[in-house]
N, C-alpha and C positions, 0 to 999 in steps of 0.2 A: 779335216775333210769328213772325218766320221760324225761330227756336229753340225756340219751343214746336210749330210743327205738326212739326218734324224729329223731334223728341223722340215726339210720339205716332205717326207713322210706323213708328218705331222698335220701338216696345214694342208695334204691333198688331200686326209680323209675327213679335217673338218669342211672343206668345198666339196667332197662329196657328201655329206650330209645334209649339207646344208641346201643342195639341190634338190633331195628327194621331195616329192608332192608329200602335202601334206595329208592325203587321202591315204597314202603310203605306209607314214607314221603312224595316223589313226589304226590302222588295219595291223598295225606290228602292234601296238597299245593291247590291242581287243584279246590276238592271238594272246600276250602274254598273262592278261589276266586271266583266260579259260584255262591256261598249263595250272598258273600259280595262285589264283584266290581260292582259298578253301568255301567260303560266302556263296560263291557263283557256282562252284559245285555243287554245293550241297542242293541250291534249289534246281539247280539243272537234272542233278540225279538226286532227292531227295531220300534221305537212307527213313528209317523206322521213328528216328528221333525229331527228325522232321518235319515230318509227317504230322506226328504227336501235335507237336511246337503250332502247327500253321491252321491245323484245326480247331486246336484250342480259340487261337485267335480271331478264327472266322465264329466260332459258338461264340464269343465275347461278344462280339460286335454285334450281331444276330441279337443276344440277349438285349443288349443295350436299345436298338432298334428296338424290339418288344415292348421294354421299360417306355419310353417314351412314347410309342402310341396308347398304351394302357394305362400310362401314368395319370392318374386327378391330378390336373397340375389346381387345382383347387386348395390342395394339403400347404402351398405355398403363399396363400395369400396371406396369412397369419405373420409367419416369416419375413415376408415382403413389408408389411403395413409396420409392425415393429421395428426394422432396420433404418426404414424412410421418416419415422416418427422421430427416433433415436437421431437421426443424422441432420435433419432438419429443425428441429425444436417445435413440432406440431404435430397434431395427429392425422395422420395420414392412412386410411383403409378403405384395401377391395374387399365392400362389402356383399359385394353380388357373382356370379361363375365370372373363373377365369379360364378360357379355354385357348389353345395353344397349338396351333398344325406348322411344325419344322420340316415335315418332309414336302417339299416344294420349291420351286425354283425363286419364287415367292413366298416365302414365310409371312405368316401372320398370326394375328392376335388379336382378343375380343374381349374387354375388359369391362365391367358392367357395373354398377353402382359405386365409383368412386369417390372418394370425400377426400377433402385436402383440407383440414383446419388452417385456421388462424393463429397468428402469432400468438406467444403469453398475453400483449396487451389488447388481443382486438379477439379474444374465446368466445364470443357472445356470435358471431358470423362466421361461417365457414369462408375460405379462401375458394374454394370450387367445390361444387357435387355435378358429376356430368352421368347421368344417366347408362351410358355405353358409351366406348374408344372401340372405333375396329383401325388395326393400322399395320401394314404390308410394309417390307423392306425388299429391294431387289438382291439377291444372294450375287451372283455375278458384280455387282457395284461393289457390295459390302466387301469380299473378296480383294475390290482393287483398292480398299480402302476410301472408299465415298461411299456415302448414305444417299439411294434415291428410294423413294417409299411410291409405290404405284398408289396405294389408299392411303386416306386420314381421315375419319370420319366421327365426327361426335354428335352425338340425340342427346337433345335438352340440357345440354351445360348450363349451369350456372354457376356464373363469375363473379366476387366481391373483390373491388381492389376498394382499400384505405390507405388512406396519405395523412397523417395528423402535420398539425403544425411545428413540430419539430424536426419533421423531415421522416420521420420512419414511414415503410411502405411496408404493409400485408403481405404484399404477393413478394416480396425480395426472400430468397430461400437462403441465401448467403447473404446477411445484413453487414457485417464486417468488411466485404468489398466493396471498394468504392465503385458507384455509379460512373462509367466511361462517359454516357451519353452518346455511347456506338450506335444504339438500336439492335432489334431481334434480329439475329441469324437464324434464318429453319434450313431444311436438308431440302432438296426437290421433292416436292409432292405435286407428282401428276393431277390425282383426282382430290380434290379436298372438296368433304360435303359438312355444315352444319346445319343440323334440322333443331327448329326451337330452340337456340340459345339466348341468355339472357347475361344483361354485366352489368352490373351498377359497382359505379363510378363516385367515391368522394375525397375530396382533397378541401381538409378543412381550412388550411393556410387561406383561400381564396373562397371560402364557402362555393365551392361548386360542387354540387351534385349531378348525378345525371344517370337514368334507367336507359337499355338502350336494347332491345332486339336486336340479334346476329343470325343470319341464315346465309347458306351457301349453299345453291343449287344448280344442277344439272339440267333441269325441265327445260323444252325449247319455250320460248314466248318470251313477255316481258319478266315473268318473274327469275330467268335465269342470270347466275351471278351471285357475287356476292354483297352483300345490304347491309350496313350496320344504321338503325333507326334508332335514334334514342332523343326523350326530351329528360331537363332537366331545370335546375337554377343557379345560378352565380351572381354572389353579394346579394340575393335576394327577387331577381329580375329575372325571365325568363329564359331556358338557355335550348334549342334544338341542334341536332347533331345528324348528318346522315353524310354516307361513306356509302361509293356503289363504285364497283370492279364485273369484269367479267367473268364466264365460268373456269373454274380450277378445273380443266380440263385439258390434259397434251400440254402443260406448262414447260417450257425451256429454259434454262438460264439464262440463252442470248437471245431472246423473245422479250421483250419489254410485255409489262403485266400494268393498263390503261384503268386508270383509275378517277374518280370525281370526288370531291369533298366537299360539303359546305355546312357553315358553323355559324347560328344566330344568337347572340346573347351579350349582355351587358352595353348595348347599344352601340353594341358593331355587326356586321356580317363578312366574312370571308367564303371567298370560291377559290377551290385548285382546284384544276385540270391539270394531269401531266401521266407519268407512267413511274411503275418502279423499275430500273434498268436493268437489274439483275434478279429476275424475281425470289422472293423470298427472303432475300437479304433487304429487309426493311432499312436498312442503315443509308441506301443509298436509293434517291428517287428527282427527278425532274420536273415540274409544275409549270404554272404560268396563274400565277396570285392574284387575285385582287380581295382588295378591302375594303372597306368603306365605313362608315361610323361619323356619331358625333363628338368623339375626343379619343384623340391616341393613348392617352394614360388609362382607356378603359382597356384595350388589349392586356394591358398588364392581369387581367381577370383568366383571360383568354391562353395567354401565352406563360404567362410568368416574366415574361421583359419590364422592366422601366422603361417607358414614355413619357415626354412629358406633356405636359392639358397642351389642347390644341382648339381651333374650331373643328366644325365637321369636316371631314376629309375622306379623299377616294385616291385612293393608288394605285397601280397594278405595274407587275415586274416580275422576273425569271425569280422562281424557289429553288433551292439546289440545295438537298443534303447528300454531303462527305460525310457519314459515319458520326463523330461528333458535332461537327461542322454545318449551322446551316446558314447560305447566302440569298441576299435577297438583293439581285443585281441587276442593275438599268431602267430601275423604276419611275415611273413620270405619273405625276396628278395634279390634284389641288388638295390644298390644305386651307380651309375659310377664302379667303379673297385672294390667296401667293399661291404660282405653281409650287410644285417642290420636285425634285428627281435626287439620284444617286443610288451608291451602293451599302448595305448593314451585312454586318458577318457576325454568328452569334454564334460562340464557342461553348457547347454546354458539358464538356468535359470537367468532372469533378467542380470548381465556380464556374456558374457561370461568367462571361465577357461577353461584351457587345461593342462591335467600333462602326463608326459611320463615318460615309462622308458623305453631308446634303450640301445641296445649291438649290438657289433661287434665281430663276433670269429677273422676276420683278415681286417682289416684295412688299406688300400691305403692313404696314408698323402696328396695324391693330391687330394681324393675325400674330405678331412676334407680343405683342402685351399680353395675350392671350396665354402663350409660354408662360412669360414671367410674372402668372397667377392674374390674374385680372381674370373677374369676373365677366360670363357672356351670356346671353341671351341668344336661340336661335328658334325655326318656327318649331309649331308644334310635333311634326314629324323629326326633329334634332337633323333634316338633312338638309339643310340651305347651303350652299356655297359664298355666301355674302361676311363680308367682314362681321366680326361678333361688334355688337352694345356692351359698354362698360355698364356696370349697375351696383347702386350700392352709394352712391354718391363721395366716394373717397377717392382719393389721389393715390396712395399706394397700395397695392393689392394683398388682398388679405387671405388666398388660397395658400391653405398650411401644404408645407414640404409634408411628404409620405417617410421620413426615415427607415422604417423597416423596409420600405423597398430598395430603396440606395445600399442596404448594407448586403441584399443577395446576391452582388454585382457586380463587375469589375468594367472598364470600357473606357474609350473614347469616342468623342465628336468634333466633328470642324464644321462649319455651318460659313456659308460665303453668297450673301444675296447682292448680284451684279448691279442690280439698281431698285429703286423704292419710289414708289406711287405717290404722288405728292401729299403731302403731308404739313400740320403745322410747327412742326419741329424742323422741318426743312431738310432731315435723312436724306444722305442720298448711296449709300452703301451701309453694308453690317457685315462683319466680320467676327465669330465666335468659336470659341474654340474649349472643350473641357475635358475632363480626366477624374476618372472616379477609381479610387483604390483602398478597398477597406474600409469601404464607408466614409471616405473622405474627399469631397467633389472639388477641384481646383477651376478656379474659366479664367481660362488664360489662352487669347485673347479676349477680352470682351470693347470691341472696336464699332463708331459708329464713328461713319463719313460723313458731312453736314456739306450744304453747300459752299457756306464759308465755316472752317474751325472743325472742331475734332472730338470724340470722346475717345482716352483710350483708360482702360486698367485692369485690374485682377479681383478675383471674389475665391474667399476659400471655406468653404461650407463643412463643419465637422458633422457628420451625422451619424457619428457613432456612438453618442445619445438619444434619448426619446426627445427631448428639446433641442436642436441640432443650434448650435455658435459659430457663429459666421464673422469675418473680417472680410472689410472690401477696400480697395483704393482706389479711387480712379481722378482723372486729369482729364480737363476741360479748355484746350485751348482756339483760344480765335473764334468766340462763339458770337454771331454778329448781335447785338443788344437789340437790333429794330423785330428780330425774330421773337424775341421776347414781349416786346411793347409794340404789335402790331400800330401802321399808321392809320390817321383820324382824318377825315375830310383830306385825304391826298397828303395829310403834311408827318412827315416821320416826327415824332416828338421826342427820339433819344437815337443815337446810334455811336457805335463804337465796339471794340472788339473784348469780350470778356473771358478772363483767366479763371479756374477755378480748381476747385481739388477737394476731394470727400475722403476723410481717414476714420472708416466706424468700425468699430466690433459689437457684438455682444449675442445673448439667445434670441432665438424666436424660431419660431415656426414656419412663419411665413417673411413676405417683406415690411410687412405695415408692424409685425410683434417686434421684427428687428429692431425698426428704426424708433420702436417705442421703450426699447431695453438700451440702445447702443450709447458708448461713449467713444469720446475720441473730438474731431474738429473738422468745421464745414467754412471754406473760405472762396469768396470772390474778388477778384481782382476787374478794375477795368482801367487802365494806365493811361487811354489818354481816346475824346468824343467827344462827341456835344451833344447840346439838349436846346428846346429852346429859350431864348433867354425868358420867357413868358416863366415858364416853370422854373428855371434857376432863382429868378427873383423870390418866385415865392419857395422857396428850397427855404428862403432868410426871412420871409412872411414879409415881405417888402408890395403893400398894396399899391403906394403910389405908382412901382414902374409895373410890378406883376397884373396886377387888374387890370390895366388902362392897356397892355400889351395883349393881352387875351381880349377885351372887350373889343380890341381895332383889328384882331385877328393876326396880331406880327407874327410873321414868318423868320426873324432872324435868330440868329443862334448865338450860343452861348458857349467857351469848351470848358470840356471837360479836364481838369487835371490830371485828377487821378481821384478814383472811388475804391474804397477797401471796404469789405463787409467779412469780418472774421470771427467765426462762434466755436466755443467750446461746448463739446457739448456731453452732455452726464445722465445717463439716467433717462435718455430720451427727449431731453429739452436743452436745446443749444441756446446758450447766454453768450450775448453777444460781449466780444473781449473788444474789437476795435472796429468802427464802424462810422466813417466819415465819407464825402462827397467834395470834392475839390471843385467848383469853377472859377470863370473867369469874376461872378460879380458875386457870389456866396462862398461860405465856407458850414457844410452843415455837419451834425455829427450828429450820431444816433445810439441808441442802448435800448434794451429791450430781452425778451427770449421768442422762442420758438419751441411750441410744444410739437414732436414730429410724433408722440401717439393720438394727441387728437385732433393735429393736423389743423391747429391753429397757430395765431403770432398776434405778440404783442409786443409793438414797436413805440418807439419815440422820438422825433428826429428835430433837433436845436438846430437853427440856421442864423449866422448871424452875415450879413450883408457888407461887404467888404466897401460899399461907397456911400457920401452920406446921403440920408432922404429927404421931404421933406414930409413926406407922412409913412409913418411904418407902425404898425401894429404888427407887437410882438404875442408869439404863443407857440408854442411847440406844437408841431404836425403829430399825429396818433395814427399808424396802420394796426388794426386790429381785426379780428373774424377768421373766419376758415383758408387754408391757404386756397383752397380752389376760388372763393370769392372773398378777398379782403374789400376789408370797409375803410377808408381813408379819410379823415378831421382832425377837429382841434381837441385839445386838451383847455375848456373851457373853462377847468379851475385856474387856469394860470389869467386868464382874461384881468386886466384891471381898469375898471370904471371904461369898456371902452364896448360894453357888451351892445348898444344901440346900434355902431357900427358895424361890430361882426353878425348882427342881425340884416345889416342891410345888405352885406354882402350875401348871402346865404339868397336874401330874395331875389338879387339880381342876377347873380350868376348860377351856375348849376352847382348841387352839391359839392363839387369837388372844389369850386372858389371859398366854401367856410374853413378853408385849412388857414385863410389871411388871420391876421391879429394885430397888436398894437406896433403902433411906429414906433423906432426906438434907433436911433441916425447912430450907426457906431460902422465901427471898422475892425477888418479882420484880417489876420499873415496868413498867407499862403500855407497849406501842409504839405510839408516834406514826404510826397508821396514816395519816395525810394523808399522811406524807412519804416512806412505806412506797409509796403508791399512785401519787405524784409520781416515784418513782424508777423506777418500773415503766414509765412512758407509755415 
């Protein structure tokens, strides 16, 4: 009994407590520190010692205030320029007054003749000499812990940044950290003024130089804002710069800061318009791009991106830099004769990456050879929109790979053109796709839709040398033969569907060095076609039926077997391993090479006529000359006693009837094209 009333004793006066206002408690709180702090007393009735005590500390403060108004803060700059010297590895000194007002709700400072040297290897230029800094801090900000500066002012800066080909930069005060590629962060500055500044710019990697006046002003009219005007050079060729913003004045951070840019040189020009979003924080800004030029691999001057050659081209699309991150999204133009759109995203944190995805709704095959180094011609002003002119008179192009650009760079591409402008190859889609890592380019897919048959395969480019080695493979199937031997007075003279397959590696530079270095094997396959019989006969130099069927104009045909044409090839000149032609009334076989660095062939092709004649002049056929224009005959040492004839042909019919030769009635088996095709893979 006596444990239960204890217990509810207990827990009535913690619900009476528990009731009372807190205003209550406070007010018990207060009372008991005035009985019991000895603290609260003392200043409340201050006795003799404390008195002492509080004076002293008001004379301290007092004094200190003194000190700092009458202080030269001048005796500091020695101290200052030594410690920043010390900590940066440069010399750094305020050479001119430094004067200093802290009592103010706005603090500031006025720093006058400053010099910033140059790193150890760039002593010969100072990094900055700026005349005068006047620069305010708000106390109340500072305080809540943000930096807003009501001024920022600098008279006659001058700026030296150098960038050597190794990558070291001048103006980097911590070279040991790596580059984010964030961009500057500044604090808010309301009023920013520069009067007379100057910055020259050189970044030897890319021979770009560039002088450039900077002013920021206040003045109403045109001149107010801020101006960056500068000319210069890159690779040698002219380069202009100008940057125009409005005046730094009443800047916000949730105020977009409306800015222009535009950039002429290396035979491109760009325009942005857009705004920085958060002003000051340079890392982050929104645009609306356009470019224009005679070749995208000039931007590389520009930019530092790899591009690869193009015709003249004009693009424009949203710019968007996130901090490392800049996008360049929903772009639409032309590129030579092909639209082109999509999106590129360039990752410049520590390597650079670059990934794309282009499309084409229609596609010109001469602005894509363009690409794949062929040489172009455009007007005088480099800005036509017309498909480029090959020039140079060669078949494979001879624009050397840039290796040192591939190696600053990591990235991919897909490239997908919906359809292609008629053409004589008969394209009618491109599908490409690559990957570059470490200086080692892979395309994979490289896909070309034909109207009938297909190219597909892979190219792996090591350019992690100055000579870059390359391996390619690719496969040719269903490729219609009439596309290749266009028809002649209305009459198709070959058709049938051809197989094929390219296995090369070796150095070069470009494609024309490759294919004049590669070994490996080039093989054609056509399993089964016709021709006309006009040509099959003479395939066996069969005058009696071949002559008299050309000369009466026959139209009929002849089929085809099976034709194998397989070369190995070494060193740049493919020797031919197996090389036959199967029809129905010949059986011919051929040997020969093919130089692919000077892009001629020397063939020789034996037909012997599977029925008998009653006049045949025998002589092996000779293709020989440039691959772009082969010359087609006989091999007229073989002729025996029979040269008045092949003389008479030659006058009768057009050059290409001198391939006839002596009659010689024999017969010939069939080739086993399975094993013909089997020896080929």
């Amino acid at each position: 009994m006596s444990k239960t009333l204890k217990w509810n004793e207990l827990w009535a006066g913690v619900r009476e407590k528990a009731l009372v206002p807190a205003g209550a408690r406070t007010r018990e709180w207060r009372r008991w520190v005035q009985e019991n702090d000895p603290v609260y007393a003392a200043v409340r009735r201050p006795g003799p010692a404390e008195k002492w005590a509080g004076g002293l500390v008001l004379l301290l403060i007092a004094l200190i205030v003194l000190f700092l108004i009458l202080f030269d803060w001048n005796m500091l700059r020695g101290p200052i320029g030594r410690w920043a010297s010390a900590k940066y590895d440069r010399e750094i000194a305020l050479q001119g007054d430094l004067d200093v007002n802290l009592f103010s709700w706005t603090p500031s400072a006025v720093v006058r003749d400053l010099k910033v040297g140059g790193p150890e290897w760039a002593r010969d230029r100072d990094t900055a000499d700026v005349e005068e800094i006047r620069a305010s801090v708000r106390l109340r900000k500072l305080f809540a812990g943000q930096i807003e500066m009501p001024l920022l002012s600098f008279t006659r800066p001058d700026v030296v940044l150098i960038a050597t080909e190794d990558g070291r930069k001048s103006w980097e005060l911590n070279p040991g950290k790596p580059d984010t590629g964030e961009g500057m962060k500044l604090p808010v500055i309301q009023q920013l003024v520069i009067t007379d500044g100057k910055l020259f710019f050189d970044e030897q990697r890319r021979e770009l130089t560039l002088e450039a006046a900077v002013n920021a002003r206040e003045a109403a009219g045109g001149d107010a804002g801020f101006v960056l005007d500068g000319q210069g050079t890159v690779n040698g060729s002219p380069l202009t710069l100008r940057v125009q913003g409005g005046p730094f004045i009443n800047i916000r951070r949730n105020r977009p800061y409306q800015f222009e840019a535009n950039v002429s040189g290396a035979g491109s020009r760009l325009n942005a318009k857009g705004a920085i979003t958060r002003p000051f924080d340079l890392g982050r800004f929104d645009a609306t791009l356009t470019l224009q030029g005679r070749d995208l691999s000039d931007l590389y001057l520009l930019t530092g991106v790899t591009l690869p050659n193009t015709p003249p081209y004009r693009l424009s699309g949203a710019l968007n830099r996130n901090e490392s991150v800049w996008s360049f999204n929903d772009f639409d133009g032309r590129v030579g004769a092909s639209d082109l759109s999509g999106d590129v995203r360039v990752d410049a944190a520590e390597r650079l990456r670059v990934d794309a995805q282009l499309t084409s709704r229609r596609l010109d095959i001469d602005d894509l050879a363009a690409v794949l180094g062929t040489r172009t011609q455009t007007n005088a002003a480099g800005t036509n929109t017309e498909a480029p002119v090959a020039v140079g008179g060669k078949l494979l192009p001879d624009a050397t790979l840039q290796t040192e650009r591939l190696r600053t760079m990591d990235g991919t591409l897909t490239y997908r053109a919906a359809t292609v402008k008629a053409n004589e190859l008969d394209v009618r889609a491109v599908n490409l796709g690559a990957d570059l890592k470490d200086g080692i380019l892979n395309l994979d897919p490289v896909s070309f839709n034909f109207n009938r048959g297909e190219l597909n395969g892979t190219a792996r480019i090591n350019a992690t040398r100055d000579t870059p080695y390359s391996a390619i493979d690719f496969r040719l199937a269903g490729y219609p033969l009439e596309s290749i031997i266009p028809a002649r007075n209305g009459s198709v003279p070959l058709t049938g569907r051809a197989l094929g397959r390219a296995r090369l590696e070796g150095p070069g530079a470009s494609i024309h060095d490759f294919a004049a270095a590669s070994k490996g094997s080039l093989s054609l396959v056509v399993p089964s076609g016709q021709m006309r019989s006009a040509f099959a006969e003479l395939l066996g130099i069969n005058a009696s039926a071949g002559l008299l069927k050309l000369l009466r104009g026959d139209q009929s045909t002849a089929d085809i077997r099976c034709a194998v044409a397989d070369f190995t090839v070494s060193g740049g000149t493919a020797t031919a391993r197996t090389f036959v032609v199967d029809t129905d009334v010949v059986l011919a076989q051929g040997k020969g090479s093919i130089n692919l660095g000077e892009e001629t062939l020397n063939l020789r092709i034996d037909g012997e006529s599977k029925k008998p004649r009653l006049l045949r002049i025998w002589a092996p056929i000779t293709v020989q000359g440039a691959l772009t224009a082969p010359r087609i005959g006989v091999d007229t040492g073989a002729l025996v006693g029979q040269g008045g004839f092949a003389g008479l042909l030659g006058a009768v019919v057009a050059p290409v009837t001198a391939l006839f030769a002596f009659v010689d009635p024999g017969l010939a088996e069939d080739a086993n094209c399975g094993q013909l095709i089997a020896g080929a893979r």
